[in-house]
BAMIKOL-526497 format. One record per residue (C-alpha): residue number from 1; residue in one letter; z, x, y. Coordinates in Angstrom, 2 decimals, always signed. Layout:
BEGIN
+-----+---------+---------+---------+---------+
: num : residuo :      zz :      xx :      yy :
+-----+---------+---------+---------+---------+
: NUM :       A :       Z :       X :       Y :
...
+-----+---------+---------+---------+---------+
//
This chain:
BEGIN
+-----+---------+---------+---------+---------+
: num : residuo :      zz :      xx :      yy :
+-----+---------+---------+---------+---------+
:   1 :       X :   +0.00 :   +0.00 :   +0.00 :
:   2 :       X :   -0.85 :   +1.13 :   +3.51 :
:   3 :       X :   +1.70 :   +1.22 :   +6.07 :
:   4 :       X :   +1.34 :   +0.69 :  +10.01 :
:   5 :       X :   +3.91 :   +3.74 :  +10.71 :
:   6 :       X :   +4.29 :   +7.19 :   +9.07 :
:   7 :       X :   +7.30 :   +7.25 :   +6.76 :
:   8 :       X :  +10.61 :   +7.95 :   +9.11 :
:   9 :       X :  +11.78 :  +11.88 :   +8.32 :
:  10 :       X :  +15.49 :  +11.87 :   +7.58 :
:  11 :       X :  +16.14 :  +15.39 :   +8.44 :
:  12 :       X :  +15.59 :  +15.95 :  +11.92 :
:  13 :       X :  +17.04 :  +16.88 :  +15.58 :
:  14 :       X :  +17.37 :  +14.01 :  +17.79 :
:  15 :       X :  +18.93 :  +12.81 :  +21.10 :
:  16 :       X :  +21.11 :   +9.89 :  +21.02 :
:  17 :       X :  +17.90 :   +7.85 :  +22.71 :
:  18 :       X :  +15.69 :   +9.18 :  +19.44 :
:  19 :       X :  +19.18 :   +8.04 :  +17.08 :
:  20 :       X :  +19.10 :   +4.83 :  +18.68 :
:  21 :       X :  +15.23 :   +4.11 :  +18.18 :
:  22 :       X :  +14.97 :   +5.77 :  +14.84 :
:  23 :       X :  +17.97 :   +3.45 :  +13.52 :
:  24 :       X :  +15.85 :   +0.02 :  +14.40 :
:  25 :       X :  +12.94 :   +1.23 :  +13.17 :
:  26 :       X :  +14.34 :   +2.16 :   +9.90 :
:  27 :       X :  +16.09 :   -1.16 :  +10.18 :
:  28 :       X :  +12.82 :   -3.14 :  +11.58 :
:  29 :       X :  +11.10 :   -1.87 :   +8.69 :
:  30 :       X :  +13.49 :   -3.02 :   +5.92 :
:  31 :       X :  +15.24 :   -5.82 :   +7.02 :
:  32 :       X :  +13.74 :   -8.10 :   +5.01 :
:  33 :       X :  +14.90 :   -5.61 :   +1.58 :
:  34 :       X :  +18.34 :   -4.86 :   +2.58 :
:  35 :       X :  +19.61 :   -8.34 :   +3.36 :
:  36 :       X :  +18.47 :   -9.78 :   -0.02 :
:  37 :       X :  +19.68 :   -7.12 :   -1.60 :
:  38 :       X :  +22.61 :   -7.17 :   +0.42 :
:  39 :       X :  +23.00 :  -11.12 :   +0.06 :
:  40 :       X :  +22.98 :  -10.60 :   -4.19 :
:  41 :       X :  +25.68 :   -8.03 :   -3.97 :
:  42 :       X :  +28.27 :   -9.63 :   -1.46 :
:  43 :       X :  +27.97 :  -13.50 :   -1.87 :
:  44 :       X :  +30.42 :  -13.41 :   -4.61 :
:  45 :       X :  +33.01 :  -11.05 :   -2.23 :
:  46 :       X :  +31.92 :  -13.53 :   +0.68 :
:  47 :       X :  +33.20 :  -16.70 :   -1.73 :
:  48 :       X :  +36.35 :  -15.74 :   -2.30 :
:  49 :       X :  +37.10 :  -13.80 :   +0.62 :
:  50 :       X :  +36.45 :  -17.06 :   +2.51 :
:  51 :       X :  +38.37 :  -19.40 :   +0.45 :
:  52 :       X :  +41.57 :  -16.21 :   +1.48 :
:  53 :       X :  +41.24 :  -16.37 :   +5.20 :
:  54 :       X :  +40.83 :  -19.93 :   +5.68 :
:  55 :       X :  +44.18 :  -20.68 :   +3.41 :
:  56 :       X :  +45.88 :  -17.62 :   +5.29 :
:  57 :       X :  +44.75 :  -18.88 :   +8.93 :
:  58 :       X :  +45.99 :  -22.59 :   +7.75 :
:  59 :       X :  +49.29 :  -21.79 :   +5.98 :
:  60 :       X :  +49.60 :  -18.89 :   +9.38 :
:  61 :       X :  +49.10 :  -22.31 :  +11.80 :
:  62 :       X :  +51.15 :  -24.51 :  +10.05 :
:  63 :       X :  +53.93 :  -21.49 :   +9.97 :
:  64 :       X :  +53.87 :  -21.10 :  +13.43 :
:  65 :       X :  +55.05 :  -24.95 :  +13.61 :
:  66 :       X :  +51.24 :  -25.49 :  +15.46 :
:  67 :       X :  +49.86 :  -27.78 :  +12.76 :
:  68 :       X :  +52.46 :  -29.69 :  +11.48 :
:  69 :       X :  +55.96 :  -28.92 :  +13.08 :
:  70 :       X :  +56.96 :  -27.74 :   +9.96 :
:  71 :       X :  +59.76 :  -24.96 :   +9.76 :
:  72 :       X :  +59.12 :  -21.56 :   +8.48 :
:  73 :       X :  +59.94 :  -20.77 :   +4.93 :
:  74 :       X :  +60.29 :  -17.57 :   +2.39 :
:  75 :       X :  +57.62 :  -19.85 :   +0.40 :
:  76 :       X :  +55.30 :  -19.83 :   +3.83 :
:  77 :       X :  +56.01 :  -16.33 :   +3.87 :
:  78 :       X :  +54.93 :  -15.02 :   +0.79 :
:  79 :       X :  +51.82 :  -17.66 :   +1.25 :
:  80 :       X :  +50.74 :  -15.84 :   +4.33 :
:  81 :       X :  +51.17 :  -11.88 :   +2.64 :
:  82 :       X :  +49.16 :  -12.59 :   -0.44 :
:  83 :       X :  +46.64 :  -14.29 :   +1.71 :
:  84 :       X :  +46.35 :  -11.75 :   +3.86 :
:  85 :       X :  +46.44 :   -9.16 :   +0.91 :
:  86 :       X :  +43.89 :  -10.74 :   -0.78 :
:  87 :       X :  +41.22 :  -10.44 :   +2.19 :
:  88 :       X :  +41.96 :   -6.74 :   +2.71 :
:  89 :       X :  +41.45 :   -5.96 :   -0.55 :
:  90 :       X :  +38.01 :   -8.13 :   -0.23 :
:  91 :       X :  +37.11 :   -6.39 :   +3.07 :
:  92 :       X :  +37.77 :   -2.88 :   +1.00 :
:  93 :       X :  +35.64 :   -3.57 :   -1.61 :
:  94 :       X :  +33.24 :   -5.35 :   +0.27 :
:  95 :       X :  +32.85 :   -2.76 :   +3.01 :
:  96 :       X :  +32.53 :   -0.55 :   +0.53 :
:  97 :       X :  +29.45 :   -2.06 :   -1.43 :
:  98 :       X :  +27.85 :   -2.75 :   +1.71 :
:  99 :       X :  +28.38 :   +0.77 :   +3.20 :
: 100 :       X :  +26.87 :   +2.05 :   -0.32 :
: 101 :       X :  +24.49 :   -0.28 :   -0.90 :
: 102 :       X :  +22.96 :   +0.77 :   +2.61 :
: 103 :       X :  +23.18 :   +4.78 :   +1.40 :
: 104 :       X :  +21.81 :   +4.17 :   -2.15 :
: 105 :       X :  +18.77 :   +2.41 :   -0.48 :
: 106 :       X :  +17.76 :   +4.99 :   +1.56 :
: 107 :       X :  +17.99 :   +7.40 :   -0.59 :
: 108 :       X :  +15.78 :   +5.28 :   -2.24 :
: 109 :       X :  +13.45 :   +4.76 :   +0.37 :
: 110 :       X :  +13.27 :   +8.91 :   +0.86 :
: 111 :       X :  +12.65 :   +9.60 :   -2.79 :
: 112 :       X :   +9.75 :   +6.32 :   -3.31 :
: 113 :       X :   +6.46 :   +6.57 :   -2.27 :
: 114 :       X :   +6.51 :   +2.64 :   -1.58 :
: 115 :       X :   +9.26 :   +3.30 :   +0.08 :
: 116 :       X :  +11.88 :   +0.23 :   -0.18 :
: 117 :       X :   +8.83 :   -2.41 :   -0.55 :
: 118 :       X :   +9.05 :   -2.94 :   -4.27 :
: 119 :       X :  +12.86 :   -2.52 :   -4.66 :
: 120 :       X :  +15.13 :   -4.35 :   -7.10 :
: 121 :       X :  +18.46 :   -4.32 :   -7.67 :
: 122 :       X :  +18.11 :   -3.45 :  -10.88 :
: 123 :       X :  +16.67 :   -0.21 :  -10.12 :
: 124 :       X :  +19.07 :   +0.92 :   -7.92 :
: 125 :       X :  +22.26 :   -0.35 :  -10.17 :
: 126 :       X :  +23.42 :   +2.85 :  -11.63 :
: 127 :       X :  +23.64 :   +4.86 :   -8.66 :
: 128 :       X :  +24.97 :   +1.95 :   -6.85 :
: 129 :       X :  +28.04 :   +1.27 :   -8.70 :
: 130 :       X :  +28.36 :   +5.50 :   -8.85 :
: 131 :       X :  +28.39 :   +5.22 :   -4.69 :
: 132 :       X :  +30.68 :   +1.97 :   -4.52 :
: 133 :       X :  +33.05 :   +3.96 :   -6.72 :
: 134 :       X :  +32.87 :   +6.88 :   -4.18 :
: 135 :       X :  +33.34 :   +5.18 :   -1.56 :
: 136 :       X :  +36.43 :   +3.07 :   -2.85 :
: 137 :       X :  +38.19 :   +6.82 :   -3.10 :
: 138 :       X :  +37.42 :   +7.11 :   +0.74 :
: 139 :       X :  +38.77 :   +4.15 :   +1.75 :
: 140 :       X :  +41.87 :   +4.18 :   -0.33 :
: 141 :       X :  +42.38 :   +8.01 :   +1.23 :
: 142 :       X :  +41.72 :   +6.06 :   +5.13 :
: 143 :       X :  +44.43 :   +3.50 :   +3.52 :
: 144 :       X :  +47.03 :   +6.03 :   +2.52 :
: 145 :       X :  +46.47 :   +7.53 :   +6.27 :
: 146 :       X :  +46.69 :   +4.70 :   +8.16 :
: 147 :       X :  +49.56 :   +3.26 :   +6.07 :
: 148 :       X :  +51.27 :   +6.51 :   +6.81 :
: 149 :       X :  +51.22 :   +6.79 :  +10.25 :
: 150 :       X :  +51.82 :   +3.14 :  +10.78 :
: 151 :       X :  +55.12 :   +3.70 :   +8.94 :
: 152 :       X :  +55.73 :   +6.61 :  +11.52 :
: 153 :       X :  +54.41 :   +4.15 :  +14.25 :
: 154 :       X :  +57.07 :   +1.17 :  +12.94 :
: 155 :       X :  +59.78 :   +3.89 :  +12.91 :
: 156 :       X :  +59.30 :   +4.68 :  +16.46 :
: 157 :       X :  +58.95 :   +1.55 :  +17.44 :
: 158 :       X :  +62.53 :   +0.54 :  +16.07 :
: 159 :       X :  +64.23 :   +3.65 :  +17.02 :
: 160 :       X :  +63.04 :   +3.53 :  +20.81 :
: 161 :       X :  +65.23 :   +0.54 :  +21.24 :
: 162 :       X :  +68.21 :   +3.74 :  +21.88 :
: 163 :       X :  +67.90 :   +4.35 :  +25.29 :
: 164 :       X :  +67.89 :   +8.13 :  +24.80 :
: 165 :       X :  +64.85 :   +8.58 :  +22.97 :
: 166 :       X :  +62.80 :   +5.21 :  +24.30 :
: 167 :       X :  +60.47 :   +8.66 :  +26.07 :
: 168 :       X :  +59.86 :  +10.63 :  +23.15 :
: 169 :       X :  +59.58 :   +7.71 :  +20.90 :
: 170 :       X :  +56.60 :   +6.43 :  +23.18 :
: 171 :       X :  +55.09 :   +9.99 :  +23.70 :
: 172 :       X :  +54.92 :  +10.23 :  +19.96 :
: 173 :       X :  +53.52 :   +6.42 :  +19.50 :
: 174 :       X :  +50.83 :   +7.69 :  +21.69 :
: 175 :       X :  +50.36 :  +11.27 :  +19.79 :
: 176 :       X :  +49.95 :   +8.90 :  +16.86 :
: 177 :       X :  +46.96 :   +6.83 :  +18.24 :
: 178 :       X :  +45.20 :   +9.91 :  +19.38 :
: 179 :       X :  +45.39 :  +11.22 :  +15.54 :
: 180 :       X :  +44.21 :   +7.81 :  +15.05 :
: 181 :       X :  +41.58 :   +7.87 :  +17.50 :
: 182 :       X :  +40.33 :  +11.79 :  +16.10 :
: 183 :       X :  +40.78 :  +10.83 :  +12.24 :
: 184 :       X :  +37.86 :   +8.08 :  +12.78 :
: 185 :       X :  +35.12 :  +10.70 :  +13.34 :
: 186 :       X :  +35.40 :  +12.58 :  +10.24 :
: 187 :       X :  +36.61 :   +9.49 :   +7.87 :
: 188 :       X :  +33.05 :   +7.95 :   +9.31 :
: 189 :       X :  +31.09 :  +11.07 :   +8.11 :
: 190 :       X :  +32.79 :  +11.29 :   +5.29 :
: 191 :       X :  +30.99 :   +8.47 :   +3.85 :
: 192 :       X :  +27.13 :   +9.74 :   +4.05 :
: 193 :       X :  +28.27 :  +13.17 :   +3.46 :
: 194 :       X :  +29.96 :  +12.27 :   -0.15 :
: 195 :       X :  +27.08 :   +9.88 :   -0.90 :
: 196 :       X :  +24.43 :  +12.27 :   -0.24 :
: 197 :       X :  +25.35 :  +15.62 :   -1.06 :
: 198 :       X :  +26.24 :  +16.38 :   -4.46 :
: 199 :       X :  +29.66 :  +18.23 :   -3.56 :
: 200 :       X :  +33.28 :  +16.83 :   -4.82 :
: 201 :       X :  +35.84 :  +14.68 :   -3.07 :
: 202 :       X :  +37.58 :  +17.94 :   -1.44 :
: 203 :       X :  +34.37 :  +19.70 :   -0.23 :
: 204 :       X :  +33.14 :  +16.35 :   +1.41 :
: 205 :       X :  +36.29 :  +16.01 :   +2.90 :
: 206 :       X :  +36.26 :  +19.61 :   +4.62 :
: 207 :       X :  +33.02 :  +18.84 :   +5.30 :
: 208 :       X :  +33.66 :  +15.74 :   +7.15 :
: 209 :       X :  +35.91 :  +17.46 :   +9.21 :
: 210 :       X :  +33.88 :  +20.08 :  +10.83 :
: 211 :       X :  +30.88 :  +18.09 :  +11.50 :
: 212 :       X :  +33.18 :  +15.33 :  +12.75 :
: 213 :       X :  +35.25 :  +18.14 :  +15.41 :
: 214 :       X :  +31.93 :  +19.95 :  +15.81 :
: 215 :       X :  +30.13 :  +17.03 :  +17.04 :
: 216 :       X :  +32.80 :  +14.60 :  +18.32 :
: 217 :       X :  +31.70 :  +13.43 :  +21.01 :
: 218 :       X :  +27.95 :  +12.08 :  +20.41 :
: 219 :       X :  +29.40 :  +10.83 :  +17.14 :
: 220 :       X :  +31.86 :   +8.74 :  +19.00 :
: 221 :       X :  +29.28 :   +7.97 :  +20.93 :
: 222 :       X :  +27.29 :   +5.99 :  +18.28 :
: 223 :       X :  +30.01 :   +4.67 :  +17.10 :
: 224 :       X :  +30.90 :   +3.06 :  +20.29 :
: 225 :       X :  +27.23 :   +1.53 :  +20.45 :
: 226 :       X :  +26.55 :   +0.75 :  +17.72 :
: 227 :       X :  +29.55 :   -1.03 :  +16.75 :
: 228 :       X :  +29.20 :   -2.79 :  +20.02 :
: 229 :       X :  +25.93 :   -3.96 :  +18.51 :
: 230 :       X :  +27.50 :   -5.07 :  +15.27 :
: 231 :       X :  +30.49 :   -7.18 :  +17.14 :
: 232 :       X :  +27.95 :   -9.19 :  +18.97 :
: 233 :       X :  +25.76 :   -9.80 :  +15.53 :
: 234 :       X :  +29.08 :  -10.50 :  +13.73 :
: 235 :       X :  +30.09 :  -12.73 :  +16.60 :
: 236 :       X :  +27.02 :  -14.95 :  +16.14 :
: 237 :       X :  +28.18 :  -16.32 :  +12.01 :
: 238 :       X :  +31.73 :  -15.97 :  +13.35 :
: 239 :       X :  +31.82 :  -18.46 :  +16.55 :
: 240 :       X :  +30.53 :  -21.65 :  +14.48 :
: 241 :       X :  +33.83 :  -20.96 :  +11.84 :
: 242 :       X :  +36.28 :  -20.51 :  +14.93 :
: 243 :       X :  +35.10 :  -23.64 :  +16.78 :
: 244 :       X :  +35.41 :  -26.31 :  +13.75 :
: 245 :       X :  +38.75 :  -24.53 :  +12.52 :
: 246 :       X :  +40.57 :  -24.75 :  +15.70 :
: 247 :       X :  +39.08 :  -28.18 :  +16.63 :
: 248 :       X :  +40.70 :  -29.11 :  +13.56 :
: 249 :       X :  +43.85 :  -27.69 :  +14.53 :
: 250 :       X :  +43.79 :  -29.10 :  +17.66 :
: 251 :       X :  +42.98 :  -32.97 :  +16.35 :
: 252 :       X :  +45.73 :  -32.35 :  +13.77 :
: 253 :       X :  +47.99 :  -31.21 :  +16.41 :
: 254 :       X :  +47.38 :  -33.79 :  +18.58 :
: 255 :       X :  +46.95 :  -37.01 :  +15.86 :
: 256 :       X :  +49.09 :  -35.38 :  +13.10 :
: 257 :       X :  +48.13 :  -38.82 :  +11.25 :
: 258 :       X :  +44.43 :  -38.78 :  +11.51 :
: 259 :       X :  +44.69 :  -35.96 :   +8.58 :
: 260 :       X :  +41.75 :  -34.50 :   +9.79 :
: 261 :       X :  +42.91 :  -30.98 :   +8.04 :
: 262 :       X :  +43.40 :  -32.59 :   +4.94 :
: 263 :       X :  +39.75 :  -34.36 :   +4.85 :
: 264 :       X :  +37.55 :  -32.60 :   +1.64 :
: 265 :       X :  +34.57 :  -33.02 :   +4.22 :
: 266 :       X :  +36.55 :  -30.93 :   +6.48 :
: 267 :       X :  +37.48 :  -28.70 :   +4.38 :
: 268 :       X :  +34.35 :  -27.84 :   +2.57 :
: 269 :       X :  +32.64 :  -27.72 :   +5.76 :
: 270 :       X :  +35.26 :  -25.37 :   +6.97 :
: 271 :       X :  +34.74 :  -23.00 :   +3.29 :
: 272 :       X :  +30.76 :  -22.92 :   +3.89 :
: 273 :       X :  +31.10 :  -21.44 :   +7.78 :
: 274 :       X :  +34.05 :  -18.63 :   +6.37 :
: 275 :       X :  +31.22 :  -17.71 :   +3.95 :
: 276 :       X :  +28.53 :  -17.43 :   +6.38 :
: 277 :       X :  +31.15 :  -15.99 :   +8.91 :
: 278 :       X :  +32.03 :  -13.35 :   +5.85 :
: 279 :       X :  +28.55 :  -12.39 :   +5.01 :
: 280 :       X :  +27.72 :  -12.24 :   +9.03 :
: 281 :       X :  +30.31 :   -9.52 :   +9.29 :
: 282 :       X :  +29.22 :   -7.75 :   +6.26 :
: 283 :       X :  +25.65 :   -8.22 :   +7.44 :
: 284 :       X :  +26.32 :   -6.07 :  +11.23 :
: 285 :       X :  +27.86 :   -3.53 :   +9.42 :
: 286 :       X :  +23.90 :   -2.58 :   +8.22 :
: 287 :       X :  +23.22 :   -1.15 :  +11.17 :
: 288 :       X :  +26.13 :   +0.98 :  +11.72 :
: 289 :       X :  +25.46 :   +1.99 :   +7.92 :
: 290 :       X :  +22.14 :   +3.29 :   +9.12 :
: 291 :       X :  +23.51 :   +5.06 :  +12.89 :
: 292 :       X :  +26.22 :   +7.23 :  +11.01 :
: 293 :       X :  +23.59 :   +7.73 :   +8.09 :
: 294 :       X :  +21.18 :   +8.97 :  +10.83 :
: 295 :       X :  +24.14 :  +10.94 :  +12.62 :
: 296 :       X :  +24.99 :  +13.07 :   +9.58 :
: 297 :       X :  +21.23 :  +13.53 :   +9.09 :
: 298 :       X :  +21.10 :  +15.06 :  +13.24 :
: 299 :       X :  +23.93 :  +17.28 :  +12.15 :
: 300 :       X :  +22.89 :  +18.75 :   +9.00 :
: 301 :       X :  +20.01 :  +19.55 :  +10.16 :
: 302 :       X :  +21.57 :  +21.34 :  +13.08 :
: 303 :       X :  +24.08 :  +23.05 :  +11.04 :
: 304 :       X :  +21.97 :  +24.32 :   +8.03 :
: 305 :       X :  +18.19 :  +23.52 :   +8.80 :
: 306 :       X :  +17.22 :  +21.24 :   +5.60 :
: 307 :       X :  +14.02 :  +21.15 :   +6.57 :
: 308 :       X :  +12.83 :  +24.43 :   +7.01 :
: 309 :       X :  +15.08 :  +25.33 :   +3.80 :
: 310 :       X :  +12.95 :  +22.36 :   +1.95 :
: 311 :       X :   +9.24 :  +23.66 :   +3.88 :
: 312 :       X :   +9.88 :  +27.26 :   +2.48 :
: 313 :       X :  +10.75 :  +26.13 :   -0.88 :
: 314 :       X :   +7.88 :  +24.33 :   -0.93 :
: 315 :       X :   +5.57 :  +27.15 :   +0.02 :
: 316 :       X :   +7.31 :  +29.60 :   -2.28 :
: 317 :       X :   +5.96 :  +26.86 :   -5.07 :
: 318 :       X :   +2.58 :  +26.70 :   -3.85 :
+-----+---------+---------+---------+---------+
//
């Protein structure tokens, strides 16, 4: 098959301008593969993950006395933490699959002549659930971290209530979010970097950190953008969920006896927007995929020249 534009090099130099337009045109170009694809891998996260938040934003309402005037409760309690368990743990695994589904198709699209045109997931399976894996080790290493420092965070916070070390306890609250802040670079190109380079968990890792310190600053950069971009997609299949939820609040809160919450129309209607509102956020992370994919490629290429590595080794065959 014939294509309008010449096949997009991975492995090249570019200004944030050149990131930017390279990323939609890889994007422009496969669309149409990477949300079905995409759509076959996280509907079933997107159907349970929806039936999580809507029972942890109800049982959360009705907690808070908004719904129903009803007084808290241990059993309202442990409703809302294994509701709100259960859709991290969805968001985890579903970030991850996305996130790898993303690399393990353009690795794809690199290695095929056809490019991503005739792609199925069946082709693609055994390296996919290989990446998913990989990236569930990064995500439960950003867990560990950020569980970790908000335990230092919570500590401060409760010890700053002595009015000797309220100072230090908020100079050190603030040292924390900076750590915060600096860990997000490299834990972003970690991801690409252990997906694909064949090098173990550690070596990634190191890796991660010196392109991430090296390059801080245009990496943050698309980042910033880009996930910018991906709030205002995600806001789109989010908005119609928020309206009809709280509109249901409100009526209930206001006619507690119309049982307007408690309607099966209203609640199904209510399950089929968290889906699309679950699959809309899955769905904007693509293109941040595809930006920090793109960013590793700018810096690798800066740092050890793949390309002119791969164009002698090619000549050296000829």
């Amino acid at each position: 098959m014939q294509y309008p534009n010449p096949k997009i090099k991975f492995y090249k130099i570019r200004t944030f301008n050149e990131k930017l337009s390279v990323s939609f045109d890889f994007l422009r170009e496969n669309w149409k593969q990477l949300l079905k694809l995409s759509l076959y891998l996280i509907l079933p996260i997107c159907l349970f993950q929806a039936f999580a938040m809507n029972s942890f934003m109800d049982i959360y309402f009705k907690t808070l006395g908004i719904s129903t005037g009803t007084a808290f409760s241990d059993m309202n309690l442990y409703s809302i933490v294994i509701n709100y368990l259960a859709v991290v743990v969805f968001l985890l695994l579903g970030s991850s699959m996305l996130y790898a589904l993303v690399f393990t198709m353009m690795i794809e699209y690199e290695r095929r002549d056809d490019r991503m045109m005739s792609i199925k997931m069946g082709d693609i399976r055994k390296p996919l659930i290989r990446n998913i894996g990989k990236l569930l080790t990064v995500y439960g290493l950003e867990l560990v971290l950020i569980l970790v420092i908000s335990g230092v965070f919570g500590l401060l916070m409760g010890i700053s209530s002595l009015t000797g070390v309220i100072i230090l306890a908020v100079i050190m609250i603030l040292v924390l979010v900076a750590i915060l802040v600096l860990l997000m670079i490299p834990m972003n190109l970690f991801m690409p970097i252990y997906i694909f380079e064949e090098i173990s968990f550690s070596q990634a890792l190191k890796k991660s950190f010196r392109y991430g310190f090296s390059h801080f600053g245009d990496t943050f950069l698309v980042l910033l953008v880009f996930g910018f971009i991906a709030n205002i997609v995600s806001s789109v299949t989010s908005t119609p969920w928020m309206i009809i939820f709280f509109i249901g609040q409100f009526f209930t809160l206001a006619e507690p006896e119309s049982g307007l919450n408690a309607s099966v129309a209203y609640q199904f209607v209510v399950y089929i927007l968290g889906i699309i509102q679950s699959y809309g956020s899955y769905a904007s992370l693509i293109i941040v995929a595809i930006a920090i994919a793109f960013q590793y490629f700018h810096i690798r290429e800066k740092k050890e020249g793949i390309t002119v590595a791969s164009d002698i080794q090619n000549f050296e065959h000829l």
